[in-house]
Structure formats: C-alpha cells, structure tokens
SERO-4910 file (N, C-alpha, C, O; in steps of 0.05 Angstrom, whole numbers):
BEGIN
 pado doro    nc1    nc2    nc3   cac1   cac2   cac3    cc1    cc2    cc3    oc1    oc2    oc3
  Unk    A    852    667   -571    845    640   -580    857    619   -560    844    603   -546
  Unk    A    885    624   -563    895    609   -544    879    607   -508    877    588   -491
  Unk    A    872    628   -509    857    627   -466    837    614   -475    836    592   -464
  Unk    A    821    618   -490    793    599   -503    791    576   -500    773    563   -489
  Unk    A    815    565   -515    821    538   -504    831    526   -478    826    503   -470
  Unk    A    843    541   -466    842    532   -441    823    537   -427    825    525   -406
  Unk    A    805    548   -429    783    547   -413    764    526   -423    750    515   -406
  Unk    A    761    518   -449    748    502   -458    762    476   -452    748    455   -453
  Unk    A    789    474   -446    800    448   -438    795    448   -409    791    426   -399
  Unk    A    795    468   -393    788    465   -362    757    459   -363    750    445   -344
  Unk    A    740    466   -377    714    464   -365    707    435   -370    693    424   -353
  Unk    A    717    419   -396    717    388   -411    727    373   -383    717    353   -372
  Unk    A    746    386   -375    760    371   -346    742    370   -322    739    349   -309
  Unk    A    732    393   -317    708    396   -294    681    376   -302    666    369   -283
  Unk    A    676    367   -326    661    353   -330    671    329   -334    654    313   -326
  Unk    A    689    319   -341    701    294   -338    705    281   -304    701    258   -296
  Unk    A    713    302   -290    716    293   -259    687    295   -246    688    286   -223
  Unk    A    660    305   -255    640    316   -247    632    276   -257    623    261   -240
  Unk    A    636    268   -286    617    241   -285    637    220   -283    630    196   -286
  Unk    A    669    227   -275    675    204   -255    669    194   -233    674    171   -225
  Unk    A    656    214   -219    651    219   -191    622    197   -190    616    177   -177
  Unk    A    610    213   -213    590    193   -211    578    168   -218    557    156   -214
  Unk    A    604    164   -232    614    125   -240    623    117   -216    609    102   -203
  Unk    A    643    124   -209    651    110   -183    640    114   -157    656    114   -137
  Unk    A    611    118   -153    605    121   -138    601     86   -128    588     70   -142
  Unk    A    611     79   -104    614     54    -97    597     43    -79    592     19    -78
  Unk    A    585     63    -61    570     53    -35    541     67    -38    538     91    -32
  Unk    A    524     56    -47    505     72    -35    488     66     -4    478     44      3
  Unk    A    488     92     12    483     87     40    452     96     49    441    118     42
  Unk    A    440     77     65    423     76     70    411     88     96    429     87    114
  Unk    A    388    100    106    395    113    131    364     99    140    344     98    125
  Unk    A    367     86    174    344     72    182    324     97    204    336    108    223
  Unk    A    311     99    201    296    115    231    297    101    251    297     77    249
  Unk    A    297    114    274    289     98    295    257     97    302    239    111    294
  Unk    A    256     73    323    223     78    330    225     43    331    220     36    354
  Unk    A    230     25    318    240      5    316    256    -16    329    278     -8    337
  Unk    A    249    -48    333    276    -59    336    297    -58    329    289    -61    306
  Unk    A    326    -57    326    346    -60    308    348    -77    291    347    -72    266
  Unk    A    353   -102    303    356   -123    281    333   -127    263    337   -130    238
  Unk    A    307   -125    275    289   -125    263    288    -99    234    278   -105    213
  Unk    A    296    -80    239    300    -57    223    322    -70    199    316    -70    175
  Unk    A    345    -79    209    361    -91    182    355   -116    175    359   -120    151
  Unk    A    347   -133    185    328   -160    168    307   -149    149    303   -158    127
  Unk    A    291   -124    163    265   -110    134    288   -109    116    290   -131    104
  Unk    A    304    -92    110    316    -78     93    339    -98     79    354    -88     63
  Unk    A    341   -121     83    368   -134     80    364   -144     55    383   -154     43
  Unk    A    333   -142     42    329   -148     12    341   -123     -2    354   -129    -22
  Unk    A    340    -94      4    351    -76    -16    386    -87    -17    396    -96    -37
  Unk    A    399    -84      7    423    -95     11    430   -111    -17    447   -103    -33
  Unk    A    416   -131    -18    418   -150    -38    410   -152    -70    417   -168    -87
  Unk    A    397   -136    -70    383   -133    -96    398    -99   -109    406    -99   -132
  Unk    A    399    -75    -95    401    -58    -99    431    -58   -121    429    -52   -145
  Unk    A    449    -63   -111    479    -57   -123    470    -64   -159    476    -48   -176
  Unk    A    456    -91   -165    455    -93   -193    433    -74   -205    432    -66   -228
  Unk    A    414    -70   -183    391    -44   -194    405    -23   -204    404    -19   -229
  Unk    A    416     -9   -190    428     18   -184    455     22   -207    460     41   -222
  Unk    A    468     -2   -201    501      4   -216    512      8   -186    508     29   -175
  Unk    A    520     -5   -177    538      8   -138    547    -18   -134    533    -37   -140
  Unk    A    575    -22   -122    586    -37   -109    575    -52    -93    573    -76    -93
  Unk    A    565    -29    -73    555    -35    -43    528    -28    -38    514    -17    -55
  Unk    A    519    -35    -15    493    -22     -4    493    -23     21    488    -47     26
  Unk    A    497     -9     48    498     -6     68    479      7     81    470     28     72
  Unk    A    470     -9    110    445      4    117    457     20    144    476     10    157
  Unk    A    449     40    150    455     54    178    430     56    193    414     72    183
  Unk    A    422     45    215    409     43    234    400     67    258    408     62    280
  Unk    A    384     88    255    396    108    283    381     97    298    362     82    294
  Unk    A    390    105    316    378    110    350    343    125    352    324    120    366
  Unk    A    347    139    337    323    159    344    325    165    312    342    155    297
  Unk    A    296    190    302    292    201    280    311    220    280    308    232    258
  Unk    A    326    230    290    337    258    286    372    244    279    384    256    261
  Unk    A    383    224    291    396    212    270    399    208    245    417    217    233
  Unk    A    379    191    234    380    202    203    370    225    191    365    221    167
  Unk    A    366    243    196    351    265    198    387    288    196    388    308    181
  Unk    A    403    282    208    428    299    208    450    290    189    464    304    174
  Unk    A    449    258    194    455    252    168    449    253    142    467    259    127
  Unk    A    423    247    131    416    273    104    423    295    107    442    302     93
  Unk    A    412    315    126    424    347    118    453    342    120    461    363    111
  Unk    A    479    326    127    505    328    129    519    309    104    544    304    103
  Unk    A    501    300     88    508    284     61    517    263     71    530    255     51
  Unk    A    519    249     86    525    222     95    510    198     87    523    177     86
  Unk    A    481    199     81    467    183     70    450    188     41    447    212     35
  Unk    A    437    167     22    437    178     -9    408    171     -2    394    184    -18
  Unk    A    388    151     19    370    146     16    348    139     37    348    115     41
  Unk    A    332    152     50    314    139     74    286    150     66    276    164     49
  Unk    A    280    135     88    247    133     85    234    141    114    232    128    135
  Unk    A    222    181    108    220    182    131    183    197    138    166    200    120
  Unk    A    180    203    163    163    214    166    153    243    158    170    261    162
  Unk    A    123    252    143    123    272    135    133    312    160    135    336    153
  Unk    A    134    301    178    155    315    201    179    319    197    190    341    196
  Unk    A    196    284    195    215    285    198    229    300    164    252    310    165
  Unk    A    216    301    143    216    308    128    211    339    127    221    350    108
  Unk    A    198    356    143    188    383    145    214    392    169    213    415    178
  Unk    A    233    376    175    250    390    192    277    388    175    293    407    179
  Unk    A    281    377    166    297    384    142    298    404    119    317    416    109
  Unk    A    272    403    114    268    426    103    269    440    103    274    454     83
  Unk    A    265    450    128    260    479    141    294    488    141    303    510    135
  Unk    A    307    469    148    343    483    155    352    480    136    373    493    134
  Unk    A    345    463    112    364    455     77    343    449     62    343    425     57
  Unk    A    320    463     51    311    451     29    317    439      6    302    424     -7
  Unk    A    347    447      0    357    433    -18    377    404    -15    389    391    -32
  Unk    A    376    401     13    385    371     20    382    348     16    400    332     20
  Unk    A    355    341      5    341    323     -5    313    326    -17    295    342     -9
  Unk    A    311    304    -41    285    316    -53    261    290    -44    270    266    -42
  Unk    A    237    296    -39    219    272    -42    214    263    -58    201    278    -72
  Unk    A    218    239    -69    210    227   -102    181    208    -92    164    214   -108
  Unk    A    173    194    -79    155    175    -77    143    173    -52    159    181    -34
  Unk    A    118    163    -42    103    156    -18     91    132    -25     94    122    -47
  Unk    A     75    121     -5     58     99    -11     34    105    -11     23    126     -3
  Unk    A     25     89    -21     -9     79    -23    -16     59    -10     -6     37     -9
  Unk    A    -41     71      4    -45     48     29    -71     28      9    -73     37    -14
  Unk    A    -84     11     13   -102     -6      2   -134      1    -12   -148    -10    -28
  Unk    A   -136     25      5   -160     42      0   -157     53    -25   -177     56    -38
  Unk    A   -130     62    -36   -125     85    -56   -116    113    -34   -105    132    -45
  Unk    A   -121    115    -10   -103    147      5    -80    146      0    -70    125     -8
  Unk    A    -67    166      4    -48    169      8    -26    182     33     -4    193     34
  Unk    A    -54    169     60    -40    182     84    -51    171    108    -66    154     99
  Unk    A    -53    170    134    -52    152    157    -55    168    182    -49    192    181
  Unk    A    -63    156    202    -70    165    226    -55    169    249    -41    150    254
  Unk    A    -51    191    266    -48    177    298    -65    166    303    -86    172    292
  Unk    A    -65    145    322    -76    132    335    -59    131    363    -36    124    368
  Unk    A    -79    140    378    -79    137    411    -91    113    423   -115    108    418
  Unk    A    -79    101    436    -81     80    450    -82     68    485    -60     62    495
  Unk    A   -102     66    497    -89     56    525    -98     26    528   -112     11    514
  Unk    A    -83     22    552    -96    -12    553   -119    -11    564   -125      5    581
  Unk    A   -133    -30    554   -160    -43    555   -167    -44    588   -187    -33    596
  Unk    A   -151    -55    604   -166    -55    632   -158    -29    640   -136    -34    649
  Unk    A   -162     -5    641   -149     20    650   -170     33    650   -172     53    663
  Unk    A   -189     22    635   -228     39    645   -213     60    622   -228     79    626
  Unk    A   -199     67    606   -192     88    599   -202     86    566   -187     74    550
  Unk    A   -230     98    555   -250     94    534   -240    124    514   -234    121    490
  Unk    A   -240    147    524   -244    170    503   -222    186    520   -207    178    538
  Unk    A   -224    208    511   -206    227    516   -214    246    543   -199    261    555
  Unk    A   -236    243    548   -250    254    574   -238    242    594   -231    257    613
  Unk    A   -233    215    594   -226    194    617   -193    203    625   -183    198    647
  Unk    A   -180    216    600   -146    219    604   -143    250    620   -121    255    630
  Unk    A   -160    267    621   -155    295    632   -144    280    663   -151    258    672
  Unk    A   -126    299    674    -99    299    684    -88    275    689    -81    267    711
  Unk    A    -86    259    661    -66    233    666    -48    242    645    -51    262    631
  Unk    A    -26    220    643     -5    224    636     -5    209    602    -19    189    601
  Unk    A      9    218    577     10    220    560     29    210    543     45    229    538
  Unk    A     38    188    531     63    190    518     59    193    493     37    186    483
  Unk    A     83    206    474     90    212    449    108    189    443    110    170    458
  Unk    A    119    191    423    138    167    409    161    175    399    181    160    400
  Unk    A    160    202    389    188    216    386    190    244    375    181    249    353
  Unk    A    198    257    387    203    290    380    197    300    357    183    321    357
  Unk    A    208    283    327    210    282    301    182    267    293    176    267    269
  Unk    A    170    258    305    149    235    287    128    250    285    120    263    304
  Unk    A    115    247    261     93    266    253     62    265    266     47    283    271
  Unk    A     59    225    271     38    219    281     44    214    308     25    214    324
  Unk    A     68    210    316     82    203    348     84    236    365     91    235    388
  Unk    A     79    258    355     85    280    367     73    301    348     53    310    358
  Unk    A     78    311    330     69    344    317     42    333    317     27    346    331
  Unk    A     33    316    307     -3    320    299    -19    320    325    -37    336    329
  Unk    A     -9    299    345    -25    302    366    -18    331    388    -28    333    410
  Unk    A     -4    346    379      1    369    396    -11    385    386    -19    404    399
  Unk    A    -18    384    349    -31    411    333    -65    407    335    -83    425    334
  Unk    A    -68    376    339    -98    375    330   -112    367    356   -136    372    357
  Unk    A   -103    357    373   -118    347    396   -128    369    413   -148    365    426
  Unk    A   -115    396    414   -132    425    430   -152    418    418   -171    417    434
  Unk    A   -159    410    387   -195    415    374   -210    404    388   -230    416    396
  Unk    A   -205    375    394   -215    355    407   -223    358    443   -238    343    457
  Unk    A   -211    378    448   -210    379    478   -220    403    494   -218    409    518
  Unk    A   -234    415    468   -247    439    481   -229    466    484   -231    482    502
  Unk    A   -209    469    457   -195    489    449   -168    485    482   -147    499    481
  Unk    A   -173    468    504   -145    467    517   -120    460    505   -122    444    486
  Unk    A    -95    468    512    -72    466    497    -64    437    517    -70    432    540
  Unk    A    -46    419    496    -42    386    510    -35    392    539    -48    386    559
  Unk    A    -10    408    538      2    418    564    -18    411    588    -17    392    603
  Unk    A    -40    436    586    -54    447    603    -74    417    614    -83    415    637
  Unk    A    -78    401    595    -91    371    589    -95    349    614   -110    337    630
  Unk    A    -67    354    604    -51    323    613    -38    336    639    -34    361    640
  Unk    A    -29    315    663    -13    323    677      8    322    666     20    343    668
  Unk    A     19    305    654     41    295    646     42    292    625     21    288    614
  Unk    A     68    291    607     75    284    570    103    282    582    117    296    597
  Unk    A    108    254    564    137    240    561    142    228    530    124    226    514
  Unk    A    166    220    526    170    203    499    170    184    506    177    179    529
  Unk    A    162    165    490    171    130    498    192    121    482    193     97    480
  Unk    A    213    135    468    231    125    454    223    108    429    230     84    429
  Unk    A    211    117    410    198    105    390    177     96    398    168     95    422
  Unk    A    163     84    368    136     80    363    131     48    379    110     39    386
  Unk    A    148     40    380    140      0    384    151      7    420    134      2    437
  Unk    A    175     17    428    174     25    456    150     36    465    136     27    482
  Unk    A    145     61    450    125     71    469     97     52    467     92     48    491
  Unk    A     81     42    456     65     23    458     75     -1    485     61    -20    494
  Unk    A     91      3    489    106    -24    507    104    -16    532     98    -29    552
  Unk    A    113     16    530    104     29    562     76     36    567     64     41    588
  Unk    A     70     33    545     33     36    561     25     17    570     11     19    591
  Unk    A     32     -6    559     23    -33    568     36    -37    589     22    -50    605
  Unk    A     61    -30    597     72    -27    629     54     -8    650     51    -15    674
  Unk    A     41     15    639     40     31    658     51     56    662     44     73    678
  Unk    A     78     56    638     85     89    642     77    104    633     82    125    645
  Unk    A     64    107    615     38    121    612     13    111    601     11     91    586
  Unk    A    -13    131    613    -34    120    614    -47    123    587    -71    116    586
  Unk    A    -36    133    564    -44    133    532    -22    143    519     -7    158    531
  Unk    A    -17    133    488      9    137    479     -4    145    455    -29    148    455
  Unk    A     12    148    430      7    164    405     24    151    382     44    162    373
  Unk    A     15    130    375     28    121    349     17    117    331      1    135    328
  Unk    A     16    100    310      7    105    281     -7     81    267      2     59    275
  Unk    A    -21     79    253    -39     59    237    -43     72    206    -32     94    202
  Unk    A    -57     59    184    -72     66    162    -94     73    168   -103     92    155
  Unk    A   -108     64    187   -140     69    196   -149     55    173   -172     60    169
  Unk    A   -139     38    155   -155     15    137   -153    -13    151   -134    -24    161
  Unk    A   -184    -22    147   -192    -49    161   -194    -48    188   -207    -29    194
  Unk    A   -187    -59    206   -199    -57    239   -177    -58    259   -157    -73    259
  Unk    A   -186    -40    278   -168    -36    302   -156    -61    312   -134    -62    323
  Unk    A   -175    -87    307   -167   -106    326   -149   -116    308   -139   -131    325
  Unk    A   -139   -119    293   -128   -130    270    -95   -118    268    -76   -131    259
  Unk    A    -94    -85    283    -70    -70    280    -76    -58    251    -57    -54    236
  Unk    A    -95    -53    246   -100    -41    210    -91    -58    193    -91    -83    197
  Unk    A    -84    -47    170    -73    -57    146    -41    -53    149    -26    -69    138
  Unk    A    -28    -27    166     -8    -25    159      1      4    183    -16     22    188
  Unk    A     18      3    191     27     23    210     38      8    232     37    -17    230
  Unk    A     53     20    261     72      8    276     54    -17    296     62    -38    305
  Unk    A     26     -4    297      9    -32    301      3    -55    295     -1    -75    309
  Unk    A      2    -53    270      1    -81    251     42    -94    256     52   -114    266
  Unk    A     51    -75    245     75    -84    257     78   -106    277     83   -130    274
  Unk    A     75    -93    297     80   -110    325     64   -134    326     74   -155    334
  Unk    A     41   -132    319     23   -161    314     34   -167    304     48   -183    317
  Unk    A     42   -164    277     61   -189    249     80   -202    268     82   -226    273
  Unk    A     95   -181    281    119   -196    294    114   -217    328    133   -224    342
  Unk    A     93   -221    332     76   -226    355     87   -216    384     93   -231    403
  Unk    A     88   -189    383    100   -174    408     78   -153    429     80   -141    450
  Unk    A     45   -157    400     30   -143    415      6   -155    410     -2   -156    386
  Unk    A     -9   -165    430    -38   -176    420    -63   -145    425    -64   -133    447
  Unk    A    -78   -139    406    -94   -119    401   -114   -127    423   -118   -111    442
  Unk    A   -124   -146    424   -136   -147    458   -132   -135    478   -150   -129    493
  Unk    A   -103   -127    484    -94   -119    509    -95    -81    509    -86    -69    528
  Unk    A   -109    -65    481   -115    -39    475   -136    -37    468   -153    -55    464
  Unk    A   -138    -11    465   -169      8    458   -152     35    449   -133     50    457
  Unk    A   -172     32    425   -167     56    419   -184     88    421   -208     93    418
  Unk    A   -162    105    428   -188    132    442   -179    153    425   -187    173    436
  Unk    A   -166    159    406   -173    172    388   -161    172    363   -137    166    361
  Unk    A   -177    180    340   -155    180    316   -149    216    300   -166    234    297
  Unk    A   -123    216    294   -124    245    282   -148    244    256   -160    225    246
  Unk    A   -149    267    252   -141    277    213   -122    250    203   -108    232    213
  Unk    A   -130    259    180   -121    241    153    -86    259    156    -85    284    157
  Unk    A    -60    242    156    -33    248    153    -25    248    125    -33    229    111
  Unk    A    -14    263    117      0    256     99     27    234     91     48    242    100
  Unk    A     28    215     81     42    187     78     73    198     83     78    217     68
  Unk    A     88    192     95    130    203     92    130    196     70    114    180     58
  Unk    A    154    211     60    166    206     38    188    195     34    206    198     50
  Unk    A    191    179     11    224    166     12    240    198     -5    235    216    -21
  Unk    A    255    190     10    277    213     -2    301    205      1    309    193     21
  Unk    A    320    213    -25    337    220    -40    362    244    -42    361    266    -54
  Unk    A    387    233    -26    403    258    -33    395    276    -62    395    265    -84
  Unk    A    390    305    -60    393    322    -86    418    314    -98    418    307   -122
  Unk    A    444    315    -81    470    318    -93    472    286   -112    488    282   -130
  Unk    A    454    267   -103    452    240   -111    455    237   -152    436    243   -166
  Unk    A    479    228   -163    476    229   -183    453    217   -202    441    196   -199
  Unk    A    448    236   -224    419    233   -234    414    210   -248    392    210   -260
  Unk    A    431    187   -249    425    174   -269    421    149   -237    405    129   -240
  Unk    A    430    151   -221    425    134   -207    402    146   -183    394    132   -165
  Unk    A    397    166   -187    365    174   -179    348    155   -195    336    137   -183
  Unk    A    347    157   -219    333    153   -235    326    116   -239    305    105   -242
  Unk    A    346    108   -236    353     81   -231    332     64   -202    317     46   -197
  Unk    A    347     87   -191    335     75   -159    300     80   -159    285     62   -151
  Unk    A    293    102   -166    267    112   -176    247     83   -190    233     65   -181
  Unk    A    255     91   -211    246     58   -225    245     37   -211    225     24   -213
  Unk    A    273     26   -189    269     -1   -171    249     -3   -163    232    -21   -166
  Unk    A    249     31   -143    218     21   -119    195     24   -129    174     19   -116
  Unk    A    194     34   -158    168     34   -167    160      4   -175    137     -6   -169
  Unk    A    172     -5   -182    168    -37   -195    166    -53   -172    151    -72   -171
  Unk    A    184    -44   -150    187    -73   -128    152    -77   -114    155    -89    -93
  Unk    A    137    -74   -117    110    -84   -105    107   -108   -125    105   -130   -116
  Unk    A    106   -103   -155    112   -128   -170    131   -144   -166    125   -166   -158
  Unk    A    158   -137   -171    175   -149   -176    183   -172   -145    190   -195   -151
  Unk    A    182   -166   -125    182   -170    -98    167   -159    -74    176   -143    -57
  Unk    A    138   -174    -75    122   -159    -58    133   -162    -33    132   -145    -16
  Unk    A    148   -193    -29    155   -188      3    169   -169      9    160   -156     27
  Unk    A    192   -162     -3    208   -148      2    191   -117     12    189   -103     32
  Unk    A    180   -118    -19    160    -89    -15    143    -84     18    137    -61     27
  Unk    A    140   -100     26    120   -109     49    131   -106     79    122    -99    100
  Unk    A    165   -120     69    183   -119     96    189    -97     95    189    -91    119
  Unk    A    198    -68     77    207    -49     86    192    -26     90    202     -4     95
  Unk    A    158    -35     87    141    -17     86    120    -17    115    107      1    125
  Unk    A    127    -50    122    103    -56    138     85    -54    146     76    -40    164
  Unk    A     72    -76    125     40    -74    125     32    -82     98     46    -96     82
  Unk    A      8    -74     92      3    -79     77      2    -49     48     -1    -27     57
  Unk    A      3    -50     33      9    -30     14      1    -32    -20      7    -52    -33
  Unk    A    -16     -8    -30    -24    -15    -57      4     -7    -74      5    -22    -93
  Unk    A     24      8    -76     46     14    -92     58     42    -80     58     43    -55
  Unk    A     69     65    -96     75     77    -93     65    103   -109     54     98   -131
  Unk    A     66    127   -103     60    153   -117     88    177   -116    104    181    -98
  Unk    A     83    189   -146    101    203   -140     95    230   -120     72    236   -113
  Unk    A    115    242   -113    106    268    -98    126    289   -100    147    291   -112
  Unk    A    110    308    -81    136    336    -80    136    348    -64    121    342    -45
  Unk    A    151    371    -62    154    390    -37    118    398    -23    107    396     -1
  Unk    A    113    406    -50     84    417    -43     67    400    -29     48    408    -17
  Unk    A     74    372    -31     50    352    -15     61    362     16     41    369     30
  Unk    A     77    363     25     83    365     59     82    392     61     89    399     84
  Unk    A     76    411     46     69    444     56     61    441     73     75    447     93
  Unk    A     29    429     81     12    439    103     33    420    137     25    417    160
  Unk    A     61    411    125     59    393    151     82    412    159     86    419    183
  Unk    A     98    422    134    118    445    142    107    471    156    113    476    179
  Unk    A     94    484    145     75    494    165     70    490    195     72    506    214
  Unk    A     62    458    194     46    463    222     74    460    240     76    469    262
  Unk    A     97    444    223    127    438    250    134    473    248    148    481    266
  Unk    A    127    491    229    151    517    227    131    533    255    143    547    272
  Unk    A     95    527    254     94    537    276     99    532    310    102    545    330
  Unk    A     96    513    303     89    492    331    122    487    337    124    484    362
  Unk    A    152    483    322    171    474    330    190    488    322    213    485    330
  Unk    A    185    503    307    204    529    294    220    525    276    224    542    259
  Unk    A    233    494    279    246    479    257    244    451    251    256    442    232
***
C-alpha cells in the first residue's frame, strides 16, 4: 500500500511539473526563412510580435530571422523554435530526418479556392529569351537548395518539358541565387540567364500574380514586371505549411491554431504582410497533403 502511494505521489508530481512547464512557458519563438529581405521579413511579422503574447497566454514573442531555409529548418528539428511558415520541401526535409519534430496544422488558400502555386521561370525581357528551347546550354538559376518551387520541382518536372533530358545535361550551367527576391535580382543583372521562383499563377504575370515572391517585390517597388517574361510554369505545388513544434504545449497549439484561423478577419493586413499577397484564408492539413512532395525530395535529395 504504502509503494502505491508513492508511486501515485511521484506520478501526481510528474504531472504537476509536466503543466508547469507548460504555464510558464514565457517566449514563444518564431523562426523566419530565408529568401527575403531582413528587415523587410521582421516588419511582415512584427504584427504577430504584438498581438500574439495576449492570443496565446506568452510573455514574449520573438522572431528569428535565417540566412537561408535550412536555418530554420535545423532549428525546428533541434526544438529551438515553436513556429514557422515553411515551404512544402522545406517541410518534406524535416520529415524525412524527424517526423515527429513538427506537425502541419494549416496552409493557405490562394483567391481561386487552390490550395497550391507555381514555379515560375523567368528571364528578362530583352534577352530574346521566350520558352525553354531558347535556354538549352545557358545558364540557370535556382533560389535555394530547400525551396520547393526555387529548386525540387524544377529539377523533378522540367526533364518532362525538355524532351525526357535531365536539367544537368540542359543547361550549361545551374547556380543558386541566394533566395527567391536575390535570385530574381541576378537575372536582371545577368548572372543568370533564367531563374526559378514562385507565383499563385492567379490573375496575370504582369501584375506579379495575386501572391508569391513576384507580387512581393512589386508591392515593395524593387521589381517592375516589364523588365520579365515568363518561360515556364510547373504543375500545380502544393501550398507550405505553417508548422508547429509537436513538443509545443497543447493548449497553446490550440490557442495559436484559432489566432491564424481568424486573423484574415480579424487583421487582414497583418494576414497579408506575413503571407504576401493576396489570400482567401486558411485550410487545415496533414502529413498526407505533402506525401507526393516527400516522395519526390526522398528521391531526388535523399533527405
């Protein structure tokens, strides 16, 4: 009788320290991708900053900024961050090494009702450079290692396009441009002669879409759509997902869940600055929506 109780008093204890832990949770941390300006990246986000702590129950809200996608990408799998918003790639490489690192709770909805988005390839307009015929042995940029429409899709789907050749064999050349808004910046320099970044493919090229790193750069007036053409678009992508430490206590999952579902009402700008673009709300989702993307990184990248 007596051991009974002590085990029944140790396990009351393990649960008492199990939902202190998750009262005093004080900071919740935020993780940024790269592909982006900086400042520009924490001005989007500087509405959660502000709004989040009374959403949630949290002290704090802190945003972390990486360099590249594979920064926040190590920080989720290393528990350092409780919340980002990433590409359905950068999402399929986490996976692959911790499925249990983080769960996907939500994606967006683009204006149409999809729920997913394009590469879009781009060269500049005086470069004579119209379709993909015109780029055989020129040079090629990607946007980043990790990015789904900046690199895995155009390496899995463009052989179809090209007469079963592999990109390699293609192009003379393939480089990164250091994100999605860099690499658009070096084409327009000249370092390479077509790049690979991303749109909704809703409403018109000239316009930067509705929503993706094109429309972006217009909003912010860093790229006039005059100065491109576009020469090809993938398949339909599947939308990134926002994700959520697993280890993230459930009541402030749940909490945070509810915020971003409401914030298209509650604060469209906000909704708008950290989504960029334009956007009908959010959907829920799951592992199973990015199968086919886990797949294509487990063959094509191994992890």
């Amino acid at each position: 009788m007596f051991k009974k109780a002590l085990l029944g008093a140790a396990s009351l204890a393990v649960l008492a320290i199990g939902s202190a832990n998750a009262a005093d949770l004080k900071e919740f941390r935020i993780g940024l991708i790269g592909g982006e300006n900086e400042a520009d990246r924490l001005r989007n986000f500087q509405c959660l900053v502000d709004q989040l702590p009374k959403a949630i129950g949290v002290e704090k809200v802190s945003l972390f900024p990486a360099a590249d996608y594979d920064g926040t990408i190590q920080g989720l799998l290393g528990g350092t961050l409780d919340y980002a918003e990433l590409g359905a790639s950068g999402y399929a490489k986490i996976y692959l090494q911790n499925k249990d690192a983080v769960e996907p709770i939500l994606t967006t909805v683009q204006t149409d009702g999809a729920t997913g988005y394009y590469t879009i390839m781009v060269a500049k307009k005086d470069s004579g450079i119209t379709k993909l015929e015109d780029l055989k042995g020129k040079k090629l940029g990607y946007a980043d290692a990790d990015s789904t429409s900046g690199y895995l899709i155009p390496v899995t789907a463009l052989p179809k396009d090209l007469g079963g050749v592999a990109v390699k064999d293609y192009f003379a050349e393939t480089g990164f441009g250091g994100g999605h808004e860099n690499l658009v910046l070096e084409v327009l320099k000249g370092t390479f002669d077509a790049g690979t970044t991303f749109g909704s493919g809703v409403g018109e090229f000239t316009d930067g879409y509705t929503s993706g790193n094109l429309r972006k750069m217009v909003d912010k007036g860093i790229l006039d759509m005059d100065d491109l053409v576009e020469v090809w678009k993938s398949p339909l992508i599947p939308n990134g997902p926002i994700v959520v430490r697993t280890s993230l206590d459930a009541g402030i999952k749940s909490k945070f869940k509810d915020y971003m579902v409401k914030l298209p009402e509650t604060d469209p700008a906000c909704f708008a600055a950290i989504q960029g673009g334009d956007f009908k709300g959010f959907t829920e989702v799951t592992p199973e929506f990015y199968q086919p993307v886990i797949d294509a990184r487990k063959a094509q990248i191994g992890s």
